[in-house]
N, CA, C and O of each residue as an XYZ file, in Angstrom:
340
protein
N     -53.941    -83.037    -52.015
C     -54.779    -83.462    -53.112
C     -54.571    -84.926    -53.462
O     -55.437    -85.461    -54.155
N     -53.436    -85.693    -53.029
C     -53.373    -86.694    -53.284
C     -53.159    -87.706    -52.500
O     -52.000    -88.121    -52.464
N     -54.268    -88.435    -51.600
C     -54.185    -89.091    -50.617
C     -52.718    -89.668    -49.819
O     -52.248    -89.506    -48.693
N     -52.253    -90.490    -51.170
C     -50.980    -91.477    -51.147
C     -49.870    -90.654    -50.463
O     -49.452    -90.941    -49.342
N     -49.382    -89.549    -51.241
C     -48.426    -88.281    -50.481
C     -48.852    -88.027    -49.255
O     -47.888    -88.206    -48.510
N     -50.303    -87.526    -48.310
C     -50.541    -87.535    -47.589
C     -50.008    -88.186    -46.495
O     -49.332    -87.830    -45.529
N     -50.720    -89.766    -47.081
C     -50.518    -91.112    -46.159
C     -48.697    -91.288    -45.896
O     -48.249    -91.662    -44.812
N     -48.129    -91.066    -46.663
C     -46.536    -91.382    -46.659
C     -46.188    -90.097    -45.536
O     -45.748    -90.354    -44.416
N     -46.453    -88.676    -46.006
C     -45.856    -87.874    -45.228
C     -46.583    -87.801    -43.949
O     -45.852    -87.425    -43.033
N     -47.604    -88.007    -43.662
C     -47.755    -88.514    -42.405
C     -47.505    -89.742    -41.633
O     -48.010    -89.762    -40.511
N     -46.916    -90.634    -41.957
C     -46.519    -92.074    -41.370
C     -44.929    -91.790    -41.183
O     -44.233    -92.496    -40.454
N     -44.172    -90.122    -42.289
C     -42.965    -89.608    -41.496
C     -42.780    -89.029    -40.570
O     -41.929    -89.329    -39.733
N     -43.907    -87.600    -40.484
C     -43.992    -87.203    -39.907
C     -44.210    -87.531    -38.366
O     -43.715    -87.034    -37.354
N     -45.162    -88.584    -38.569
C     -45.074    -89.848    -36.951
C     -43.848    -90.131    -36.738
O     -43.382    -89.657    -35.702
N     -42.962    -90.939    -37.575
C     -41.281    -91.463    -37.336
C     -40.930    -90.552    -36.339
O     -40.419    -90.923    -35.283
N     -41.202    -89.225    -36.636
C     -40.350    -88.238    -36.188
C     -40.729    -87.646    -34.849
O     -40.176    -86.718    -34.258
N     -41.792    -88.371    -34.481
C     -42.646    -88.252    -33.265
C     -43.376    -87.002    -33.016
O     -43.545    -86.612    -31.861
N     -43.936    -86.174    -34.302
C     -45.109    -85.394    -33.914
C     -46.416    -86.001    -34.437
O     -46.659    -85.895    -35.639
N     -47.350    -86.686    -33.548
C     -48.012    -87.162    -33.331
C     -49.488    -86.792    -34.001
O     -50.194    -87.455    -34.761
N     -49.722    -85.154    -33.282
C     -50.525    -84.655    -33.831
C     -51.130    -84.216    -35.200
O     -52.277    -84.219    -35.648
N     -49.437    -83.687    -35.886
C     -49.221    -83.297    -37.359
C     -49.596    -84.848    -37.823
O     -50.515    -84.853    -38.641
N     -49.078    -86.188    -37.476
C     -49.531    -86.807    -38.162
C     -50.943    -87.208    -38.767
O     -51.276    -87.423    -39.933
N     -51.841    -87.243    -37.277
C     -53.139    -87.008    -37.070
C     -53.887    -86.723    -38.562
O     -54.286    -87.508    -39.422
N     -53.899    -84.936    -38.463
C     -53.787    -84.615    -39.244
C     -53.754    -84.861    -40.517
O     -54.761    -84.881    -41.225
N     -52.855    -85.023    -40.824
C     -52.385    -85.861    -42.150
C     -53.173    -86.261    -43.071
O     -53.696    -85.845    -44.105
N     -53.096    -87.657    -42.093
C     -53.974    -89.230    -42.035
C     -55.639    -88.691    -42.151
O     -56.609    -89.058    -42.814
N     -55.497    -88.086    -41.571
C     -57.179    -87.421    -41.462
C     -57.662    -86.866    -42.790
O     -58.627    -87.170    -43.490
N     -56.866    -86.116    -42.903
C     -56.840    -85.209    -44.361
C     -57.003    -86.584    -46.128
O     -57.841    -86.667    -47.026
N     -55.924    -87.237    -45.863
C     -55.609    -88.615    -46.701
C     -56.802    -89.145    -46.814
O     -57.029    -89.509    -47.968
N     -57.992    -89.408    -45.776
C     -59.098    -89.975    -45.627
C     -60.152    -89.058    -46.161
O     -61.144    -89.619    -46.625
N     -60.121    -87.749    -46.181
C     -60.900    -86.878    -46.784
C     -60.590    -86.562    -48.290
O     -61.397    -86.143    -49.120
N     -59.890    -86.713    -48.388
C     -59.224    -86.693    -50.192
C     -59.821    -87.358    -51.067
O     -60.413    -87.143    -52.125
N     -59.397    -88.717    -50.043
C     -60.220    -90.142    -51.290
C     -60.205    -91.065    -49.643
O     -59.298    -91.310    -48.848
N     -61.929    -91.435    -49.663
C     -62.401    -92.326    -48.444
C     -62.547    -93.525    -48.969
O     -63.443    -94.310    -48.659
N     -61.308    -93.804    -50.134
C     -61.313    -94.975    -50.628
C     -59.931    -95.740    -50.311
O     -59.729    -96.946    -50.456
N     -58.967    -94.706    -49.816
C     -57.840    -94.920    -49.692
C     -57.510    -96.131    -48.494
O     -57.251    -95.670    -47.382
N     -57.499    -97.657    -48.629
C     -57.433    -98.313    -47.613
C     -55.823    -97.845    -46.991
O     -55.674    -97.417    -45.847
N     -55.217    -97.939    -47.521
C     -54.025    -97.588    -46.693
C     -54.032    -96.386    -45.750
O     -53.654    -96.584    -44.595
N     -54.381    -95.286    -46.077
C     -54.659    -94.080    -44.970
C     -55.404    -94.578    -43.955
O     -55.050    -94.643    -42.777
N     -56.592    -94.984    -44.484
C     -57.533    -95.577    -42.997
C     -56.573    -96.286    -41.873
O     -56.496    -95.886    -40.711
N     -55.686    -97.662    -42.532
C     -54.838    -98.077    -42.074
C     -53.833    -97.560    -40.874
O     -53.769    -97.560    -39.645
N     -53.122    -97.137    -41.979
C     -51.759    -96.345    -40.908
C     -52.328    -95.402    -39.745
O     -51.781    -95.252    -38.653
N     -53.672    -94.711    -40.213
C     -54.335    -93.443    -39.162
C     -54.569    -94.832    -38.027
O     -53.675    -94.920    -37.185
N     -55.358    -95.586    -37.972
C     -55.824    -96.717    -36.978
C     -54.225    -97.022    -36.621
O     -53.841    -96.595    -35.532
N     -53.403    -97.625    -37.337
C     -52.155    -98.590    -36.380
C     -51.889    -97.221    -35.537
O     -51.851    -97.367    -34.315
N     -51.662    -95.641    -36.157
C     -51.028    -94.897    -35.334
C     -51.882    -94.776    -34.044
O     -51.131    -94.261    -33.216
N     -52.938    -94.975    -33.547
C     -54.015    -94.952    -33.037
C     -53.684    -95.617    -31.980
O     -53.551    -95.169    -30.841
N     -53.476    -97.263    -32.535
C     -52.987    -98.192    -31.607
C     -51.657    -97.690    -31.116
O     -51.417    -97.661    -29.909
N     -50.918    -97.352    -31.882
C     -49.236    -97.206    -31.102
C     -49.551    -96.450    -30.380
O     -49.342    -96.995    -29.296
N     -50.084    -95.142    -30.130
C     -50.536    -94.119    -29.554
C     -51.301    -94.356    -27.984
O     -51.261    -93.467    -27.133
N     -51.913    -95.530    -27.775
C     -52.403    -96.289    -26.733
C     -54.170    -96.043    -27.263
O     -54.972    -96.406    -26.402
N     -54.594    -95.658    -28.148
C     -56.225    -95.395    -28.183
C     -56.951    -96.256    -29.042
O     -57.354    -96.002    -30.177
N     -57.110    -97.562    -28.225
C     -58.072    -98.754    -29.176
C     -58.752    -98.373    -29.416
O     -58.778    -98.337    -30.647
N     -59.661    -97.878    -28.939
C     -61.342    -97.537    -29.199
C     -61.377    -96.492    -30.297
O     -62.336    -96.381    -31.060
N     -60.276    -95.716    -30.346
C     -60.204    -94.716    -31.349
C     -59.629    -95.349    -32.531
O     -59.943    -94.973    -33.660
N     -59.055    -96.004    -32.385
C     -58.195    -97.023    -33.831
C     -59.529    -97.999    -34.536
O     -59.779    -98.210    -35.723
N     -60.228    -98.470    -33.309
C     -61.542    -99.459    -33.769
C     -62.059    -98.845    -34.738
O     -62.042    -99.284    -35.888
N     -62.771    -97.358    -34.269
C     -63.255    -96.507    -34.790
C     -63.157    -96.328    -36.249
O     -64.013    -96.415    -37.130
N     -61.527    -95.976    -36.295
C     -61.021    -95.455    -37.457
C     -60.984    -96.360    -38.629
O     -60.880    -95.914    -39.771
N     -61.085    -97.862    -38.314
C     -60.733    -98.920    -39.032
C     -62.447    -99.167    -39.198
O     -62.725    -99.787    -40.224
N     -63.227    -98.909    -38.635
C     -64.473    -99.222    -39.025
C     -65.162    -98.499    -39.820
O     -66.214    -98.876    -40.336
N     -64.614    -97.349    -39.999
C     -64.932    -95.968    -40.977
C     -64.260    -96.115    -42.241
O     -64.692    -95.771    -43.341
N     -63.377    -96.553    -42.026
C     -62.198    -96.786    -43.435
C     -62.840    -98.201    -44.478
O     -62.735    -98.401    -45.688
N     -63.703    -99.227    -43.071
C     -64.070   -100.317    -44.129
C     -65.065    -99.762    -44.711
O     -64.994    -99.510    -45.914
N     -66.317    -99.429    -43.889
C     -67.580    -98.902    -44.479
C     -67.363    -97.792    -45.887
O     -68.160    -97.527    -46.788
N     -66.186    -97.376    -45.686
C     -65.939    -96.280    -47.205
C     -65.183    -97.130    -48.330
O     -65.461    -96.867    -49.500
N     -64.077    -98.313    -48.007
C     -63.871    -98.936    -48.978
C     -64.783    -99.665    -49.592
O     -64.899    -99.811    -50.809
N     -65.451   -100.139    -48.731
C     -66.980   -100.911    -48.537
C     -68.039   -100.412    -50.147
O     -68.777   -101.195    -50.745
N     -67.874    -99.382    -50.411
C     -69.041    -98.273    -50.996
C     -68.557    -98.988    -52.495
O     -67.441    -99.031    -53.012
N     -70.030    -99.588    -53.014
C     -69.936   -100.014    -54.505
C     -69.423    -98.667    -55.307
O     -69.572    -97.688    -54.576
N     -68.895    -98.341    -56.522
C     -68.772    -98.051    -57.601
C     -66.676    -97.823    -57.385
O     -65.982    -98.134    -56.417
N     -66.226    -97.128    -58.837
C     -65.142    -97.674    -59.245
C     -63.842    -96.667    -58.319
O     -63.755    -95.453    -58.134
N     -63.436    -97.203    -58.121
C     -62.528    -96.850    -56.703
C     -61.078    -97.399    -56.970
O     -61.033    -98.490    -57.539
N     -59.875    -96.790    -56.637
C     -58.436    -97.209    -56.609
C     -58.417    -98.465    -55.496
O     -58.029    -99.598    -55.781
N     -58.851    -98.102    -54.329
C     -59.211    -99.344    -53.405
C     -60.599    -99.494    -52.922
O     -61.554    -98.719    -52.874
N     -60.323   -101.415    -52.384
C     -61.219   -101.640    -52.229
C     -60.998   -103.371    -52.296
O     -59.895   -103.897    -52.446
N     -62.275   -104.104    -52.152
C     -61.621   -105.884    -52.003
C     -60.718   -105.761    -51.266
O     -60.833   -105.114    -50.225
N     -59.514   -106.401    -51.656
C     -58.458   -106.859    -50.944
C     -57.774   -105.897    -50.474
O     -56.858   -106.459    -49.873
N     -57.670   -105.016    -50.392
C     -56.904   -103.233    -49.755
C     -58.317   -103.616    -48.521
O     -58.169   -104.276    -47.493
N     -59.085   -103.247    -48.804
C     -60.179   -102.872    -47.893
C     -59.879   -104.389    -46.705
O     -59.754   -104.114    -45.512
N     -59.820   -105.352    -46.983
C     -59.442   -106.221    -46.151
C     -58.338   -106.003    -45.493
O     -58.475   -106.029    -44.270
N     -57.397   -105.817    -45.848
C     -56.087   -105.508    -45.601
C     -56.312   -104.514    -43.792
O     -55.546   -104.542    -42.829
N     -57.711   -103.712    -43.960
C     -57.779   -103.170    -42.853
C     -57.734   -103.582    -41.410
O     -57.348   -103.055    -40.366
N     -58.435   -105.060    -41.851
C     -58.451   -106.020    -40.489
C     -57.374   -106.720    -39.725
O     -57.524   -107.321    -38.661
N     -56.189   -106.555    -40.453
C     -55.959   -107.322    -40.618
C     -54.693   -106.920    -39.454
O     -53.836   -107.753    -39.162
């Protein structure tokens, strides 16, 4: 229910090298609140560590277009940049 917990316990759950559970996670974090720039984030870098650009592109291009979305949001501006980066 709360993106942030999500995003953290899946960026451990990666540490710990299950990959998939992290997936998961991150996925879930993004469905919670598709405002959350940091979930978009970490789901894309894990993407990249993982070897799958095209899938990280993906993920980071989905994450802007939702921070992207006018009205009042926890992130967004400078989080939402943060994606490119």
């Amino acid at each position: 229910r709360d993106a942030g917990v999500l995003q953290a316990y899946g960026l451990y759950v990666a540490k710990l090298g299950d990959v998939d559970t992290a997936r998961d996670l991150l996925s879930r974090a993004t469905e919670v609140n598709k405002r959350h720039a940091a979930a978009w984030q970490a789901w894309g870098v894990l993407e990249v560590n993982e070897g799958n650009p095209e899938q990280a592109r993906s993920i980071f291009q989905q994450g802007i277009w939702a921070c992207a979305q006018v009205g009042g949001c926890q992130s967004g501006g400078y989080s939402c940049a943060r994606l490119w980066q």
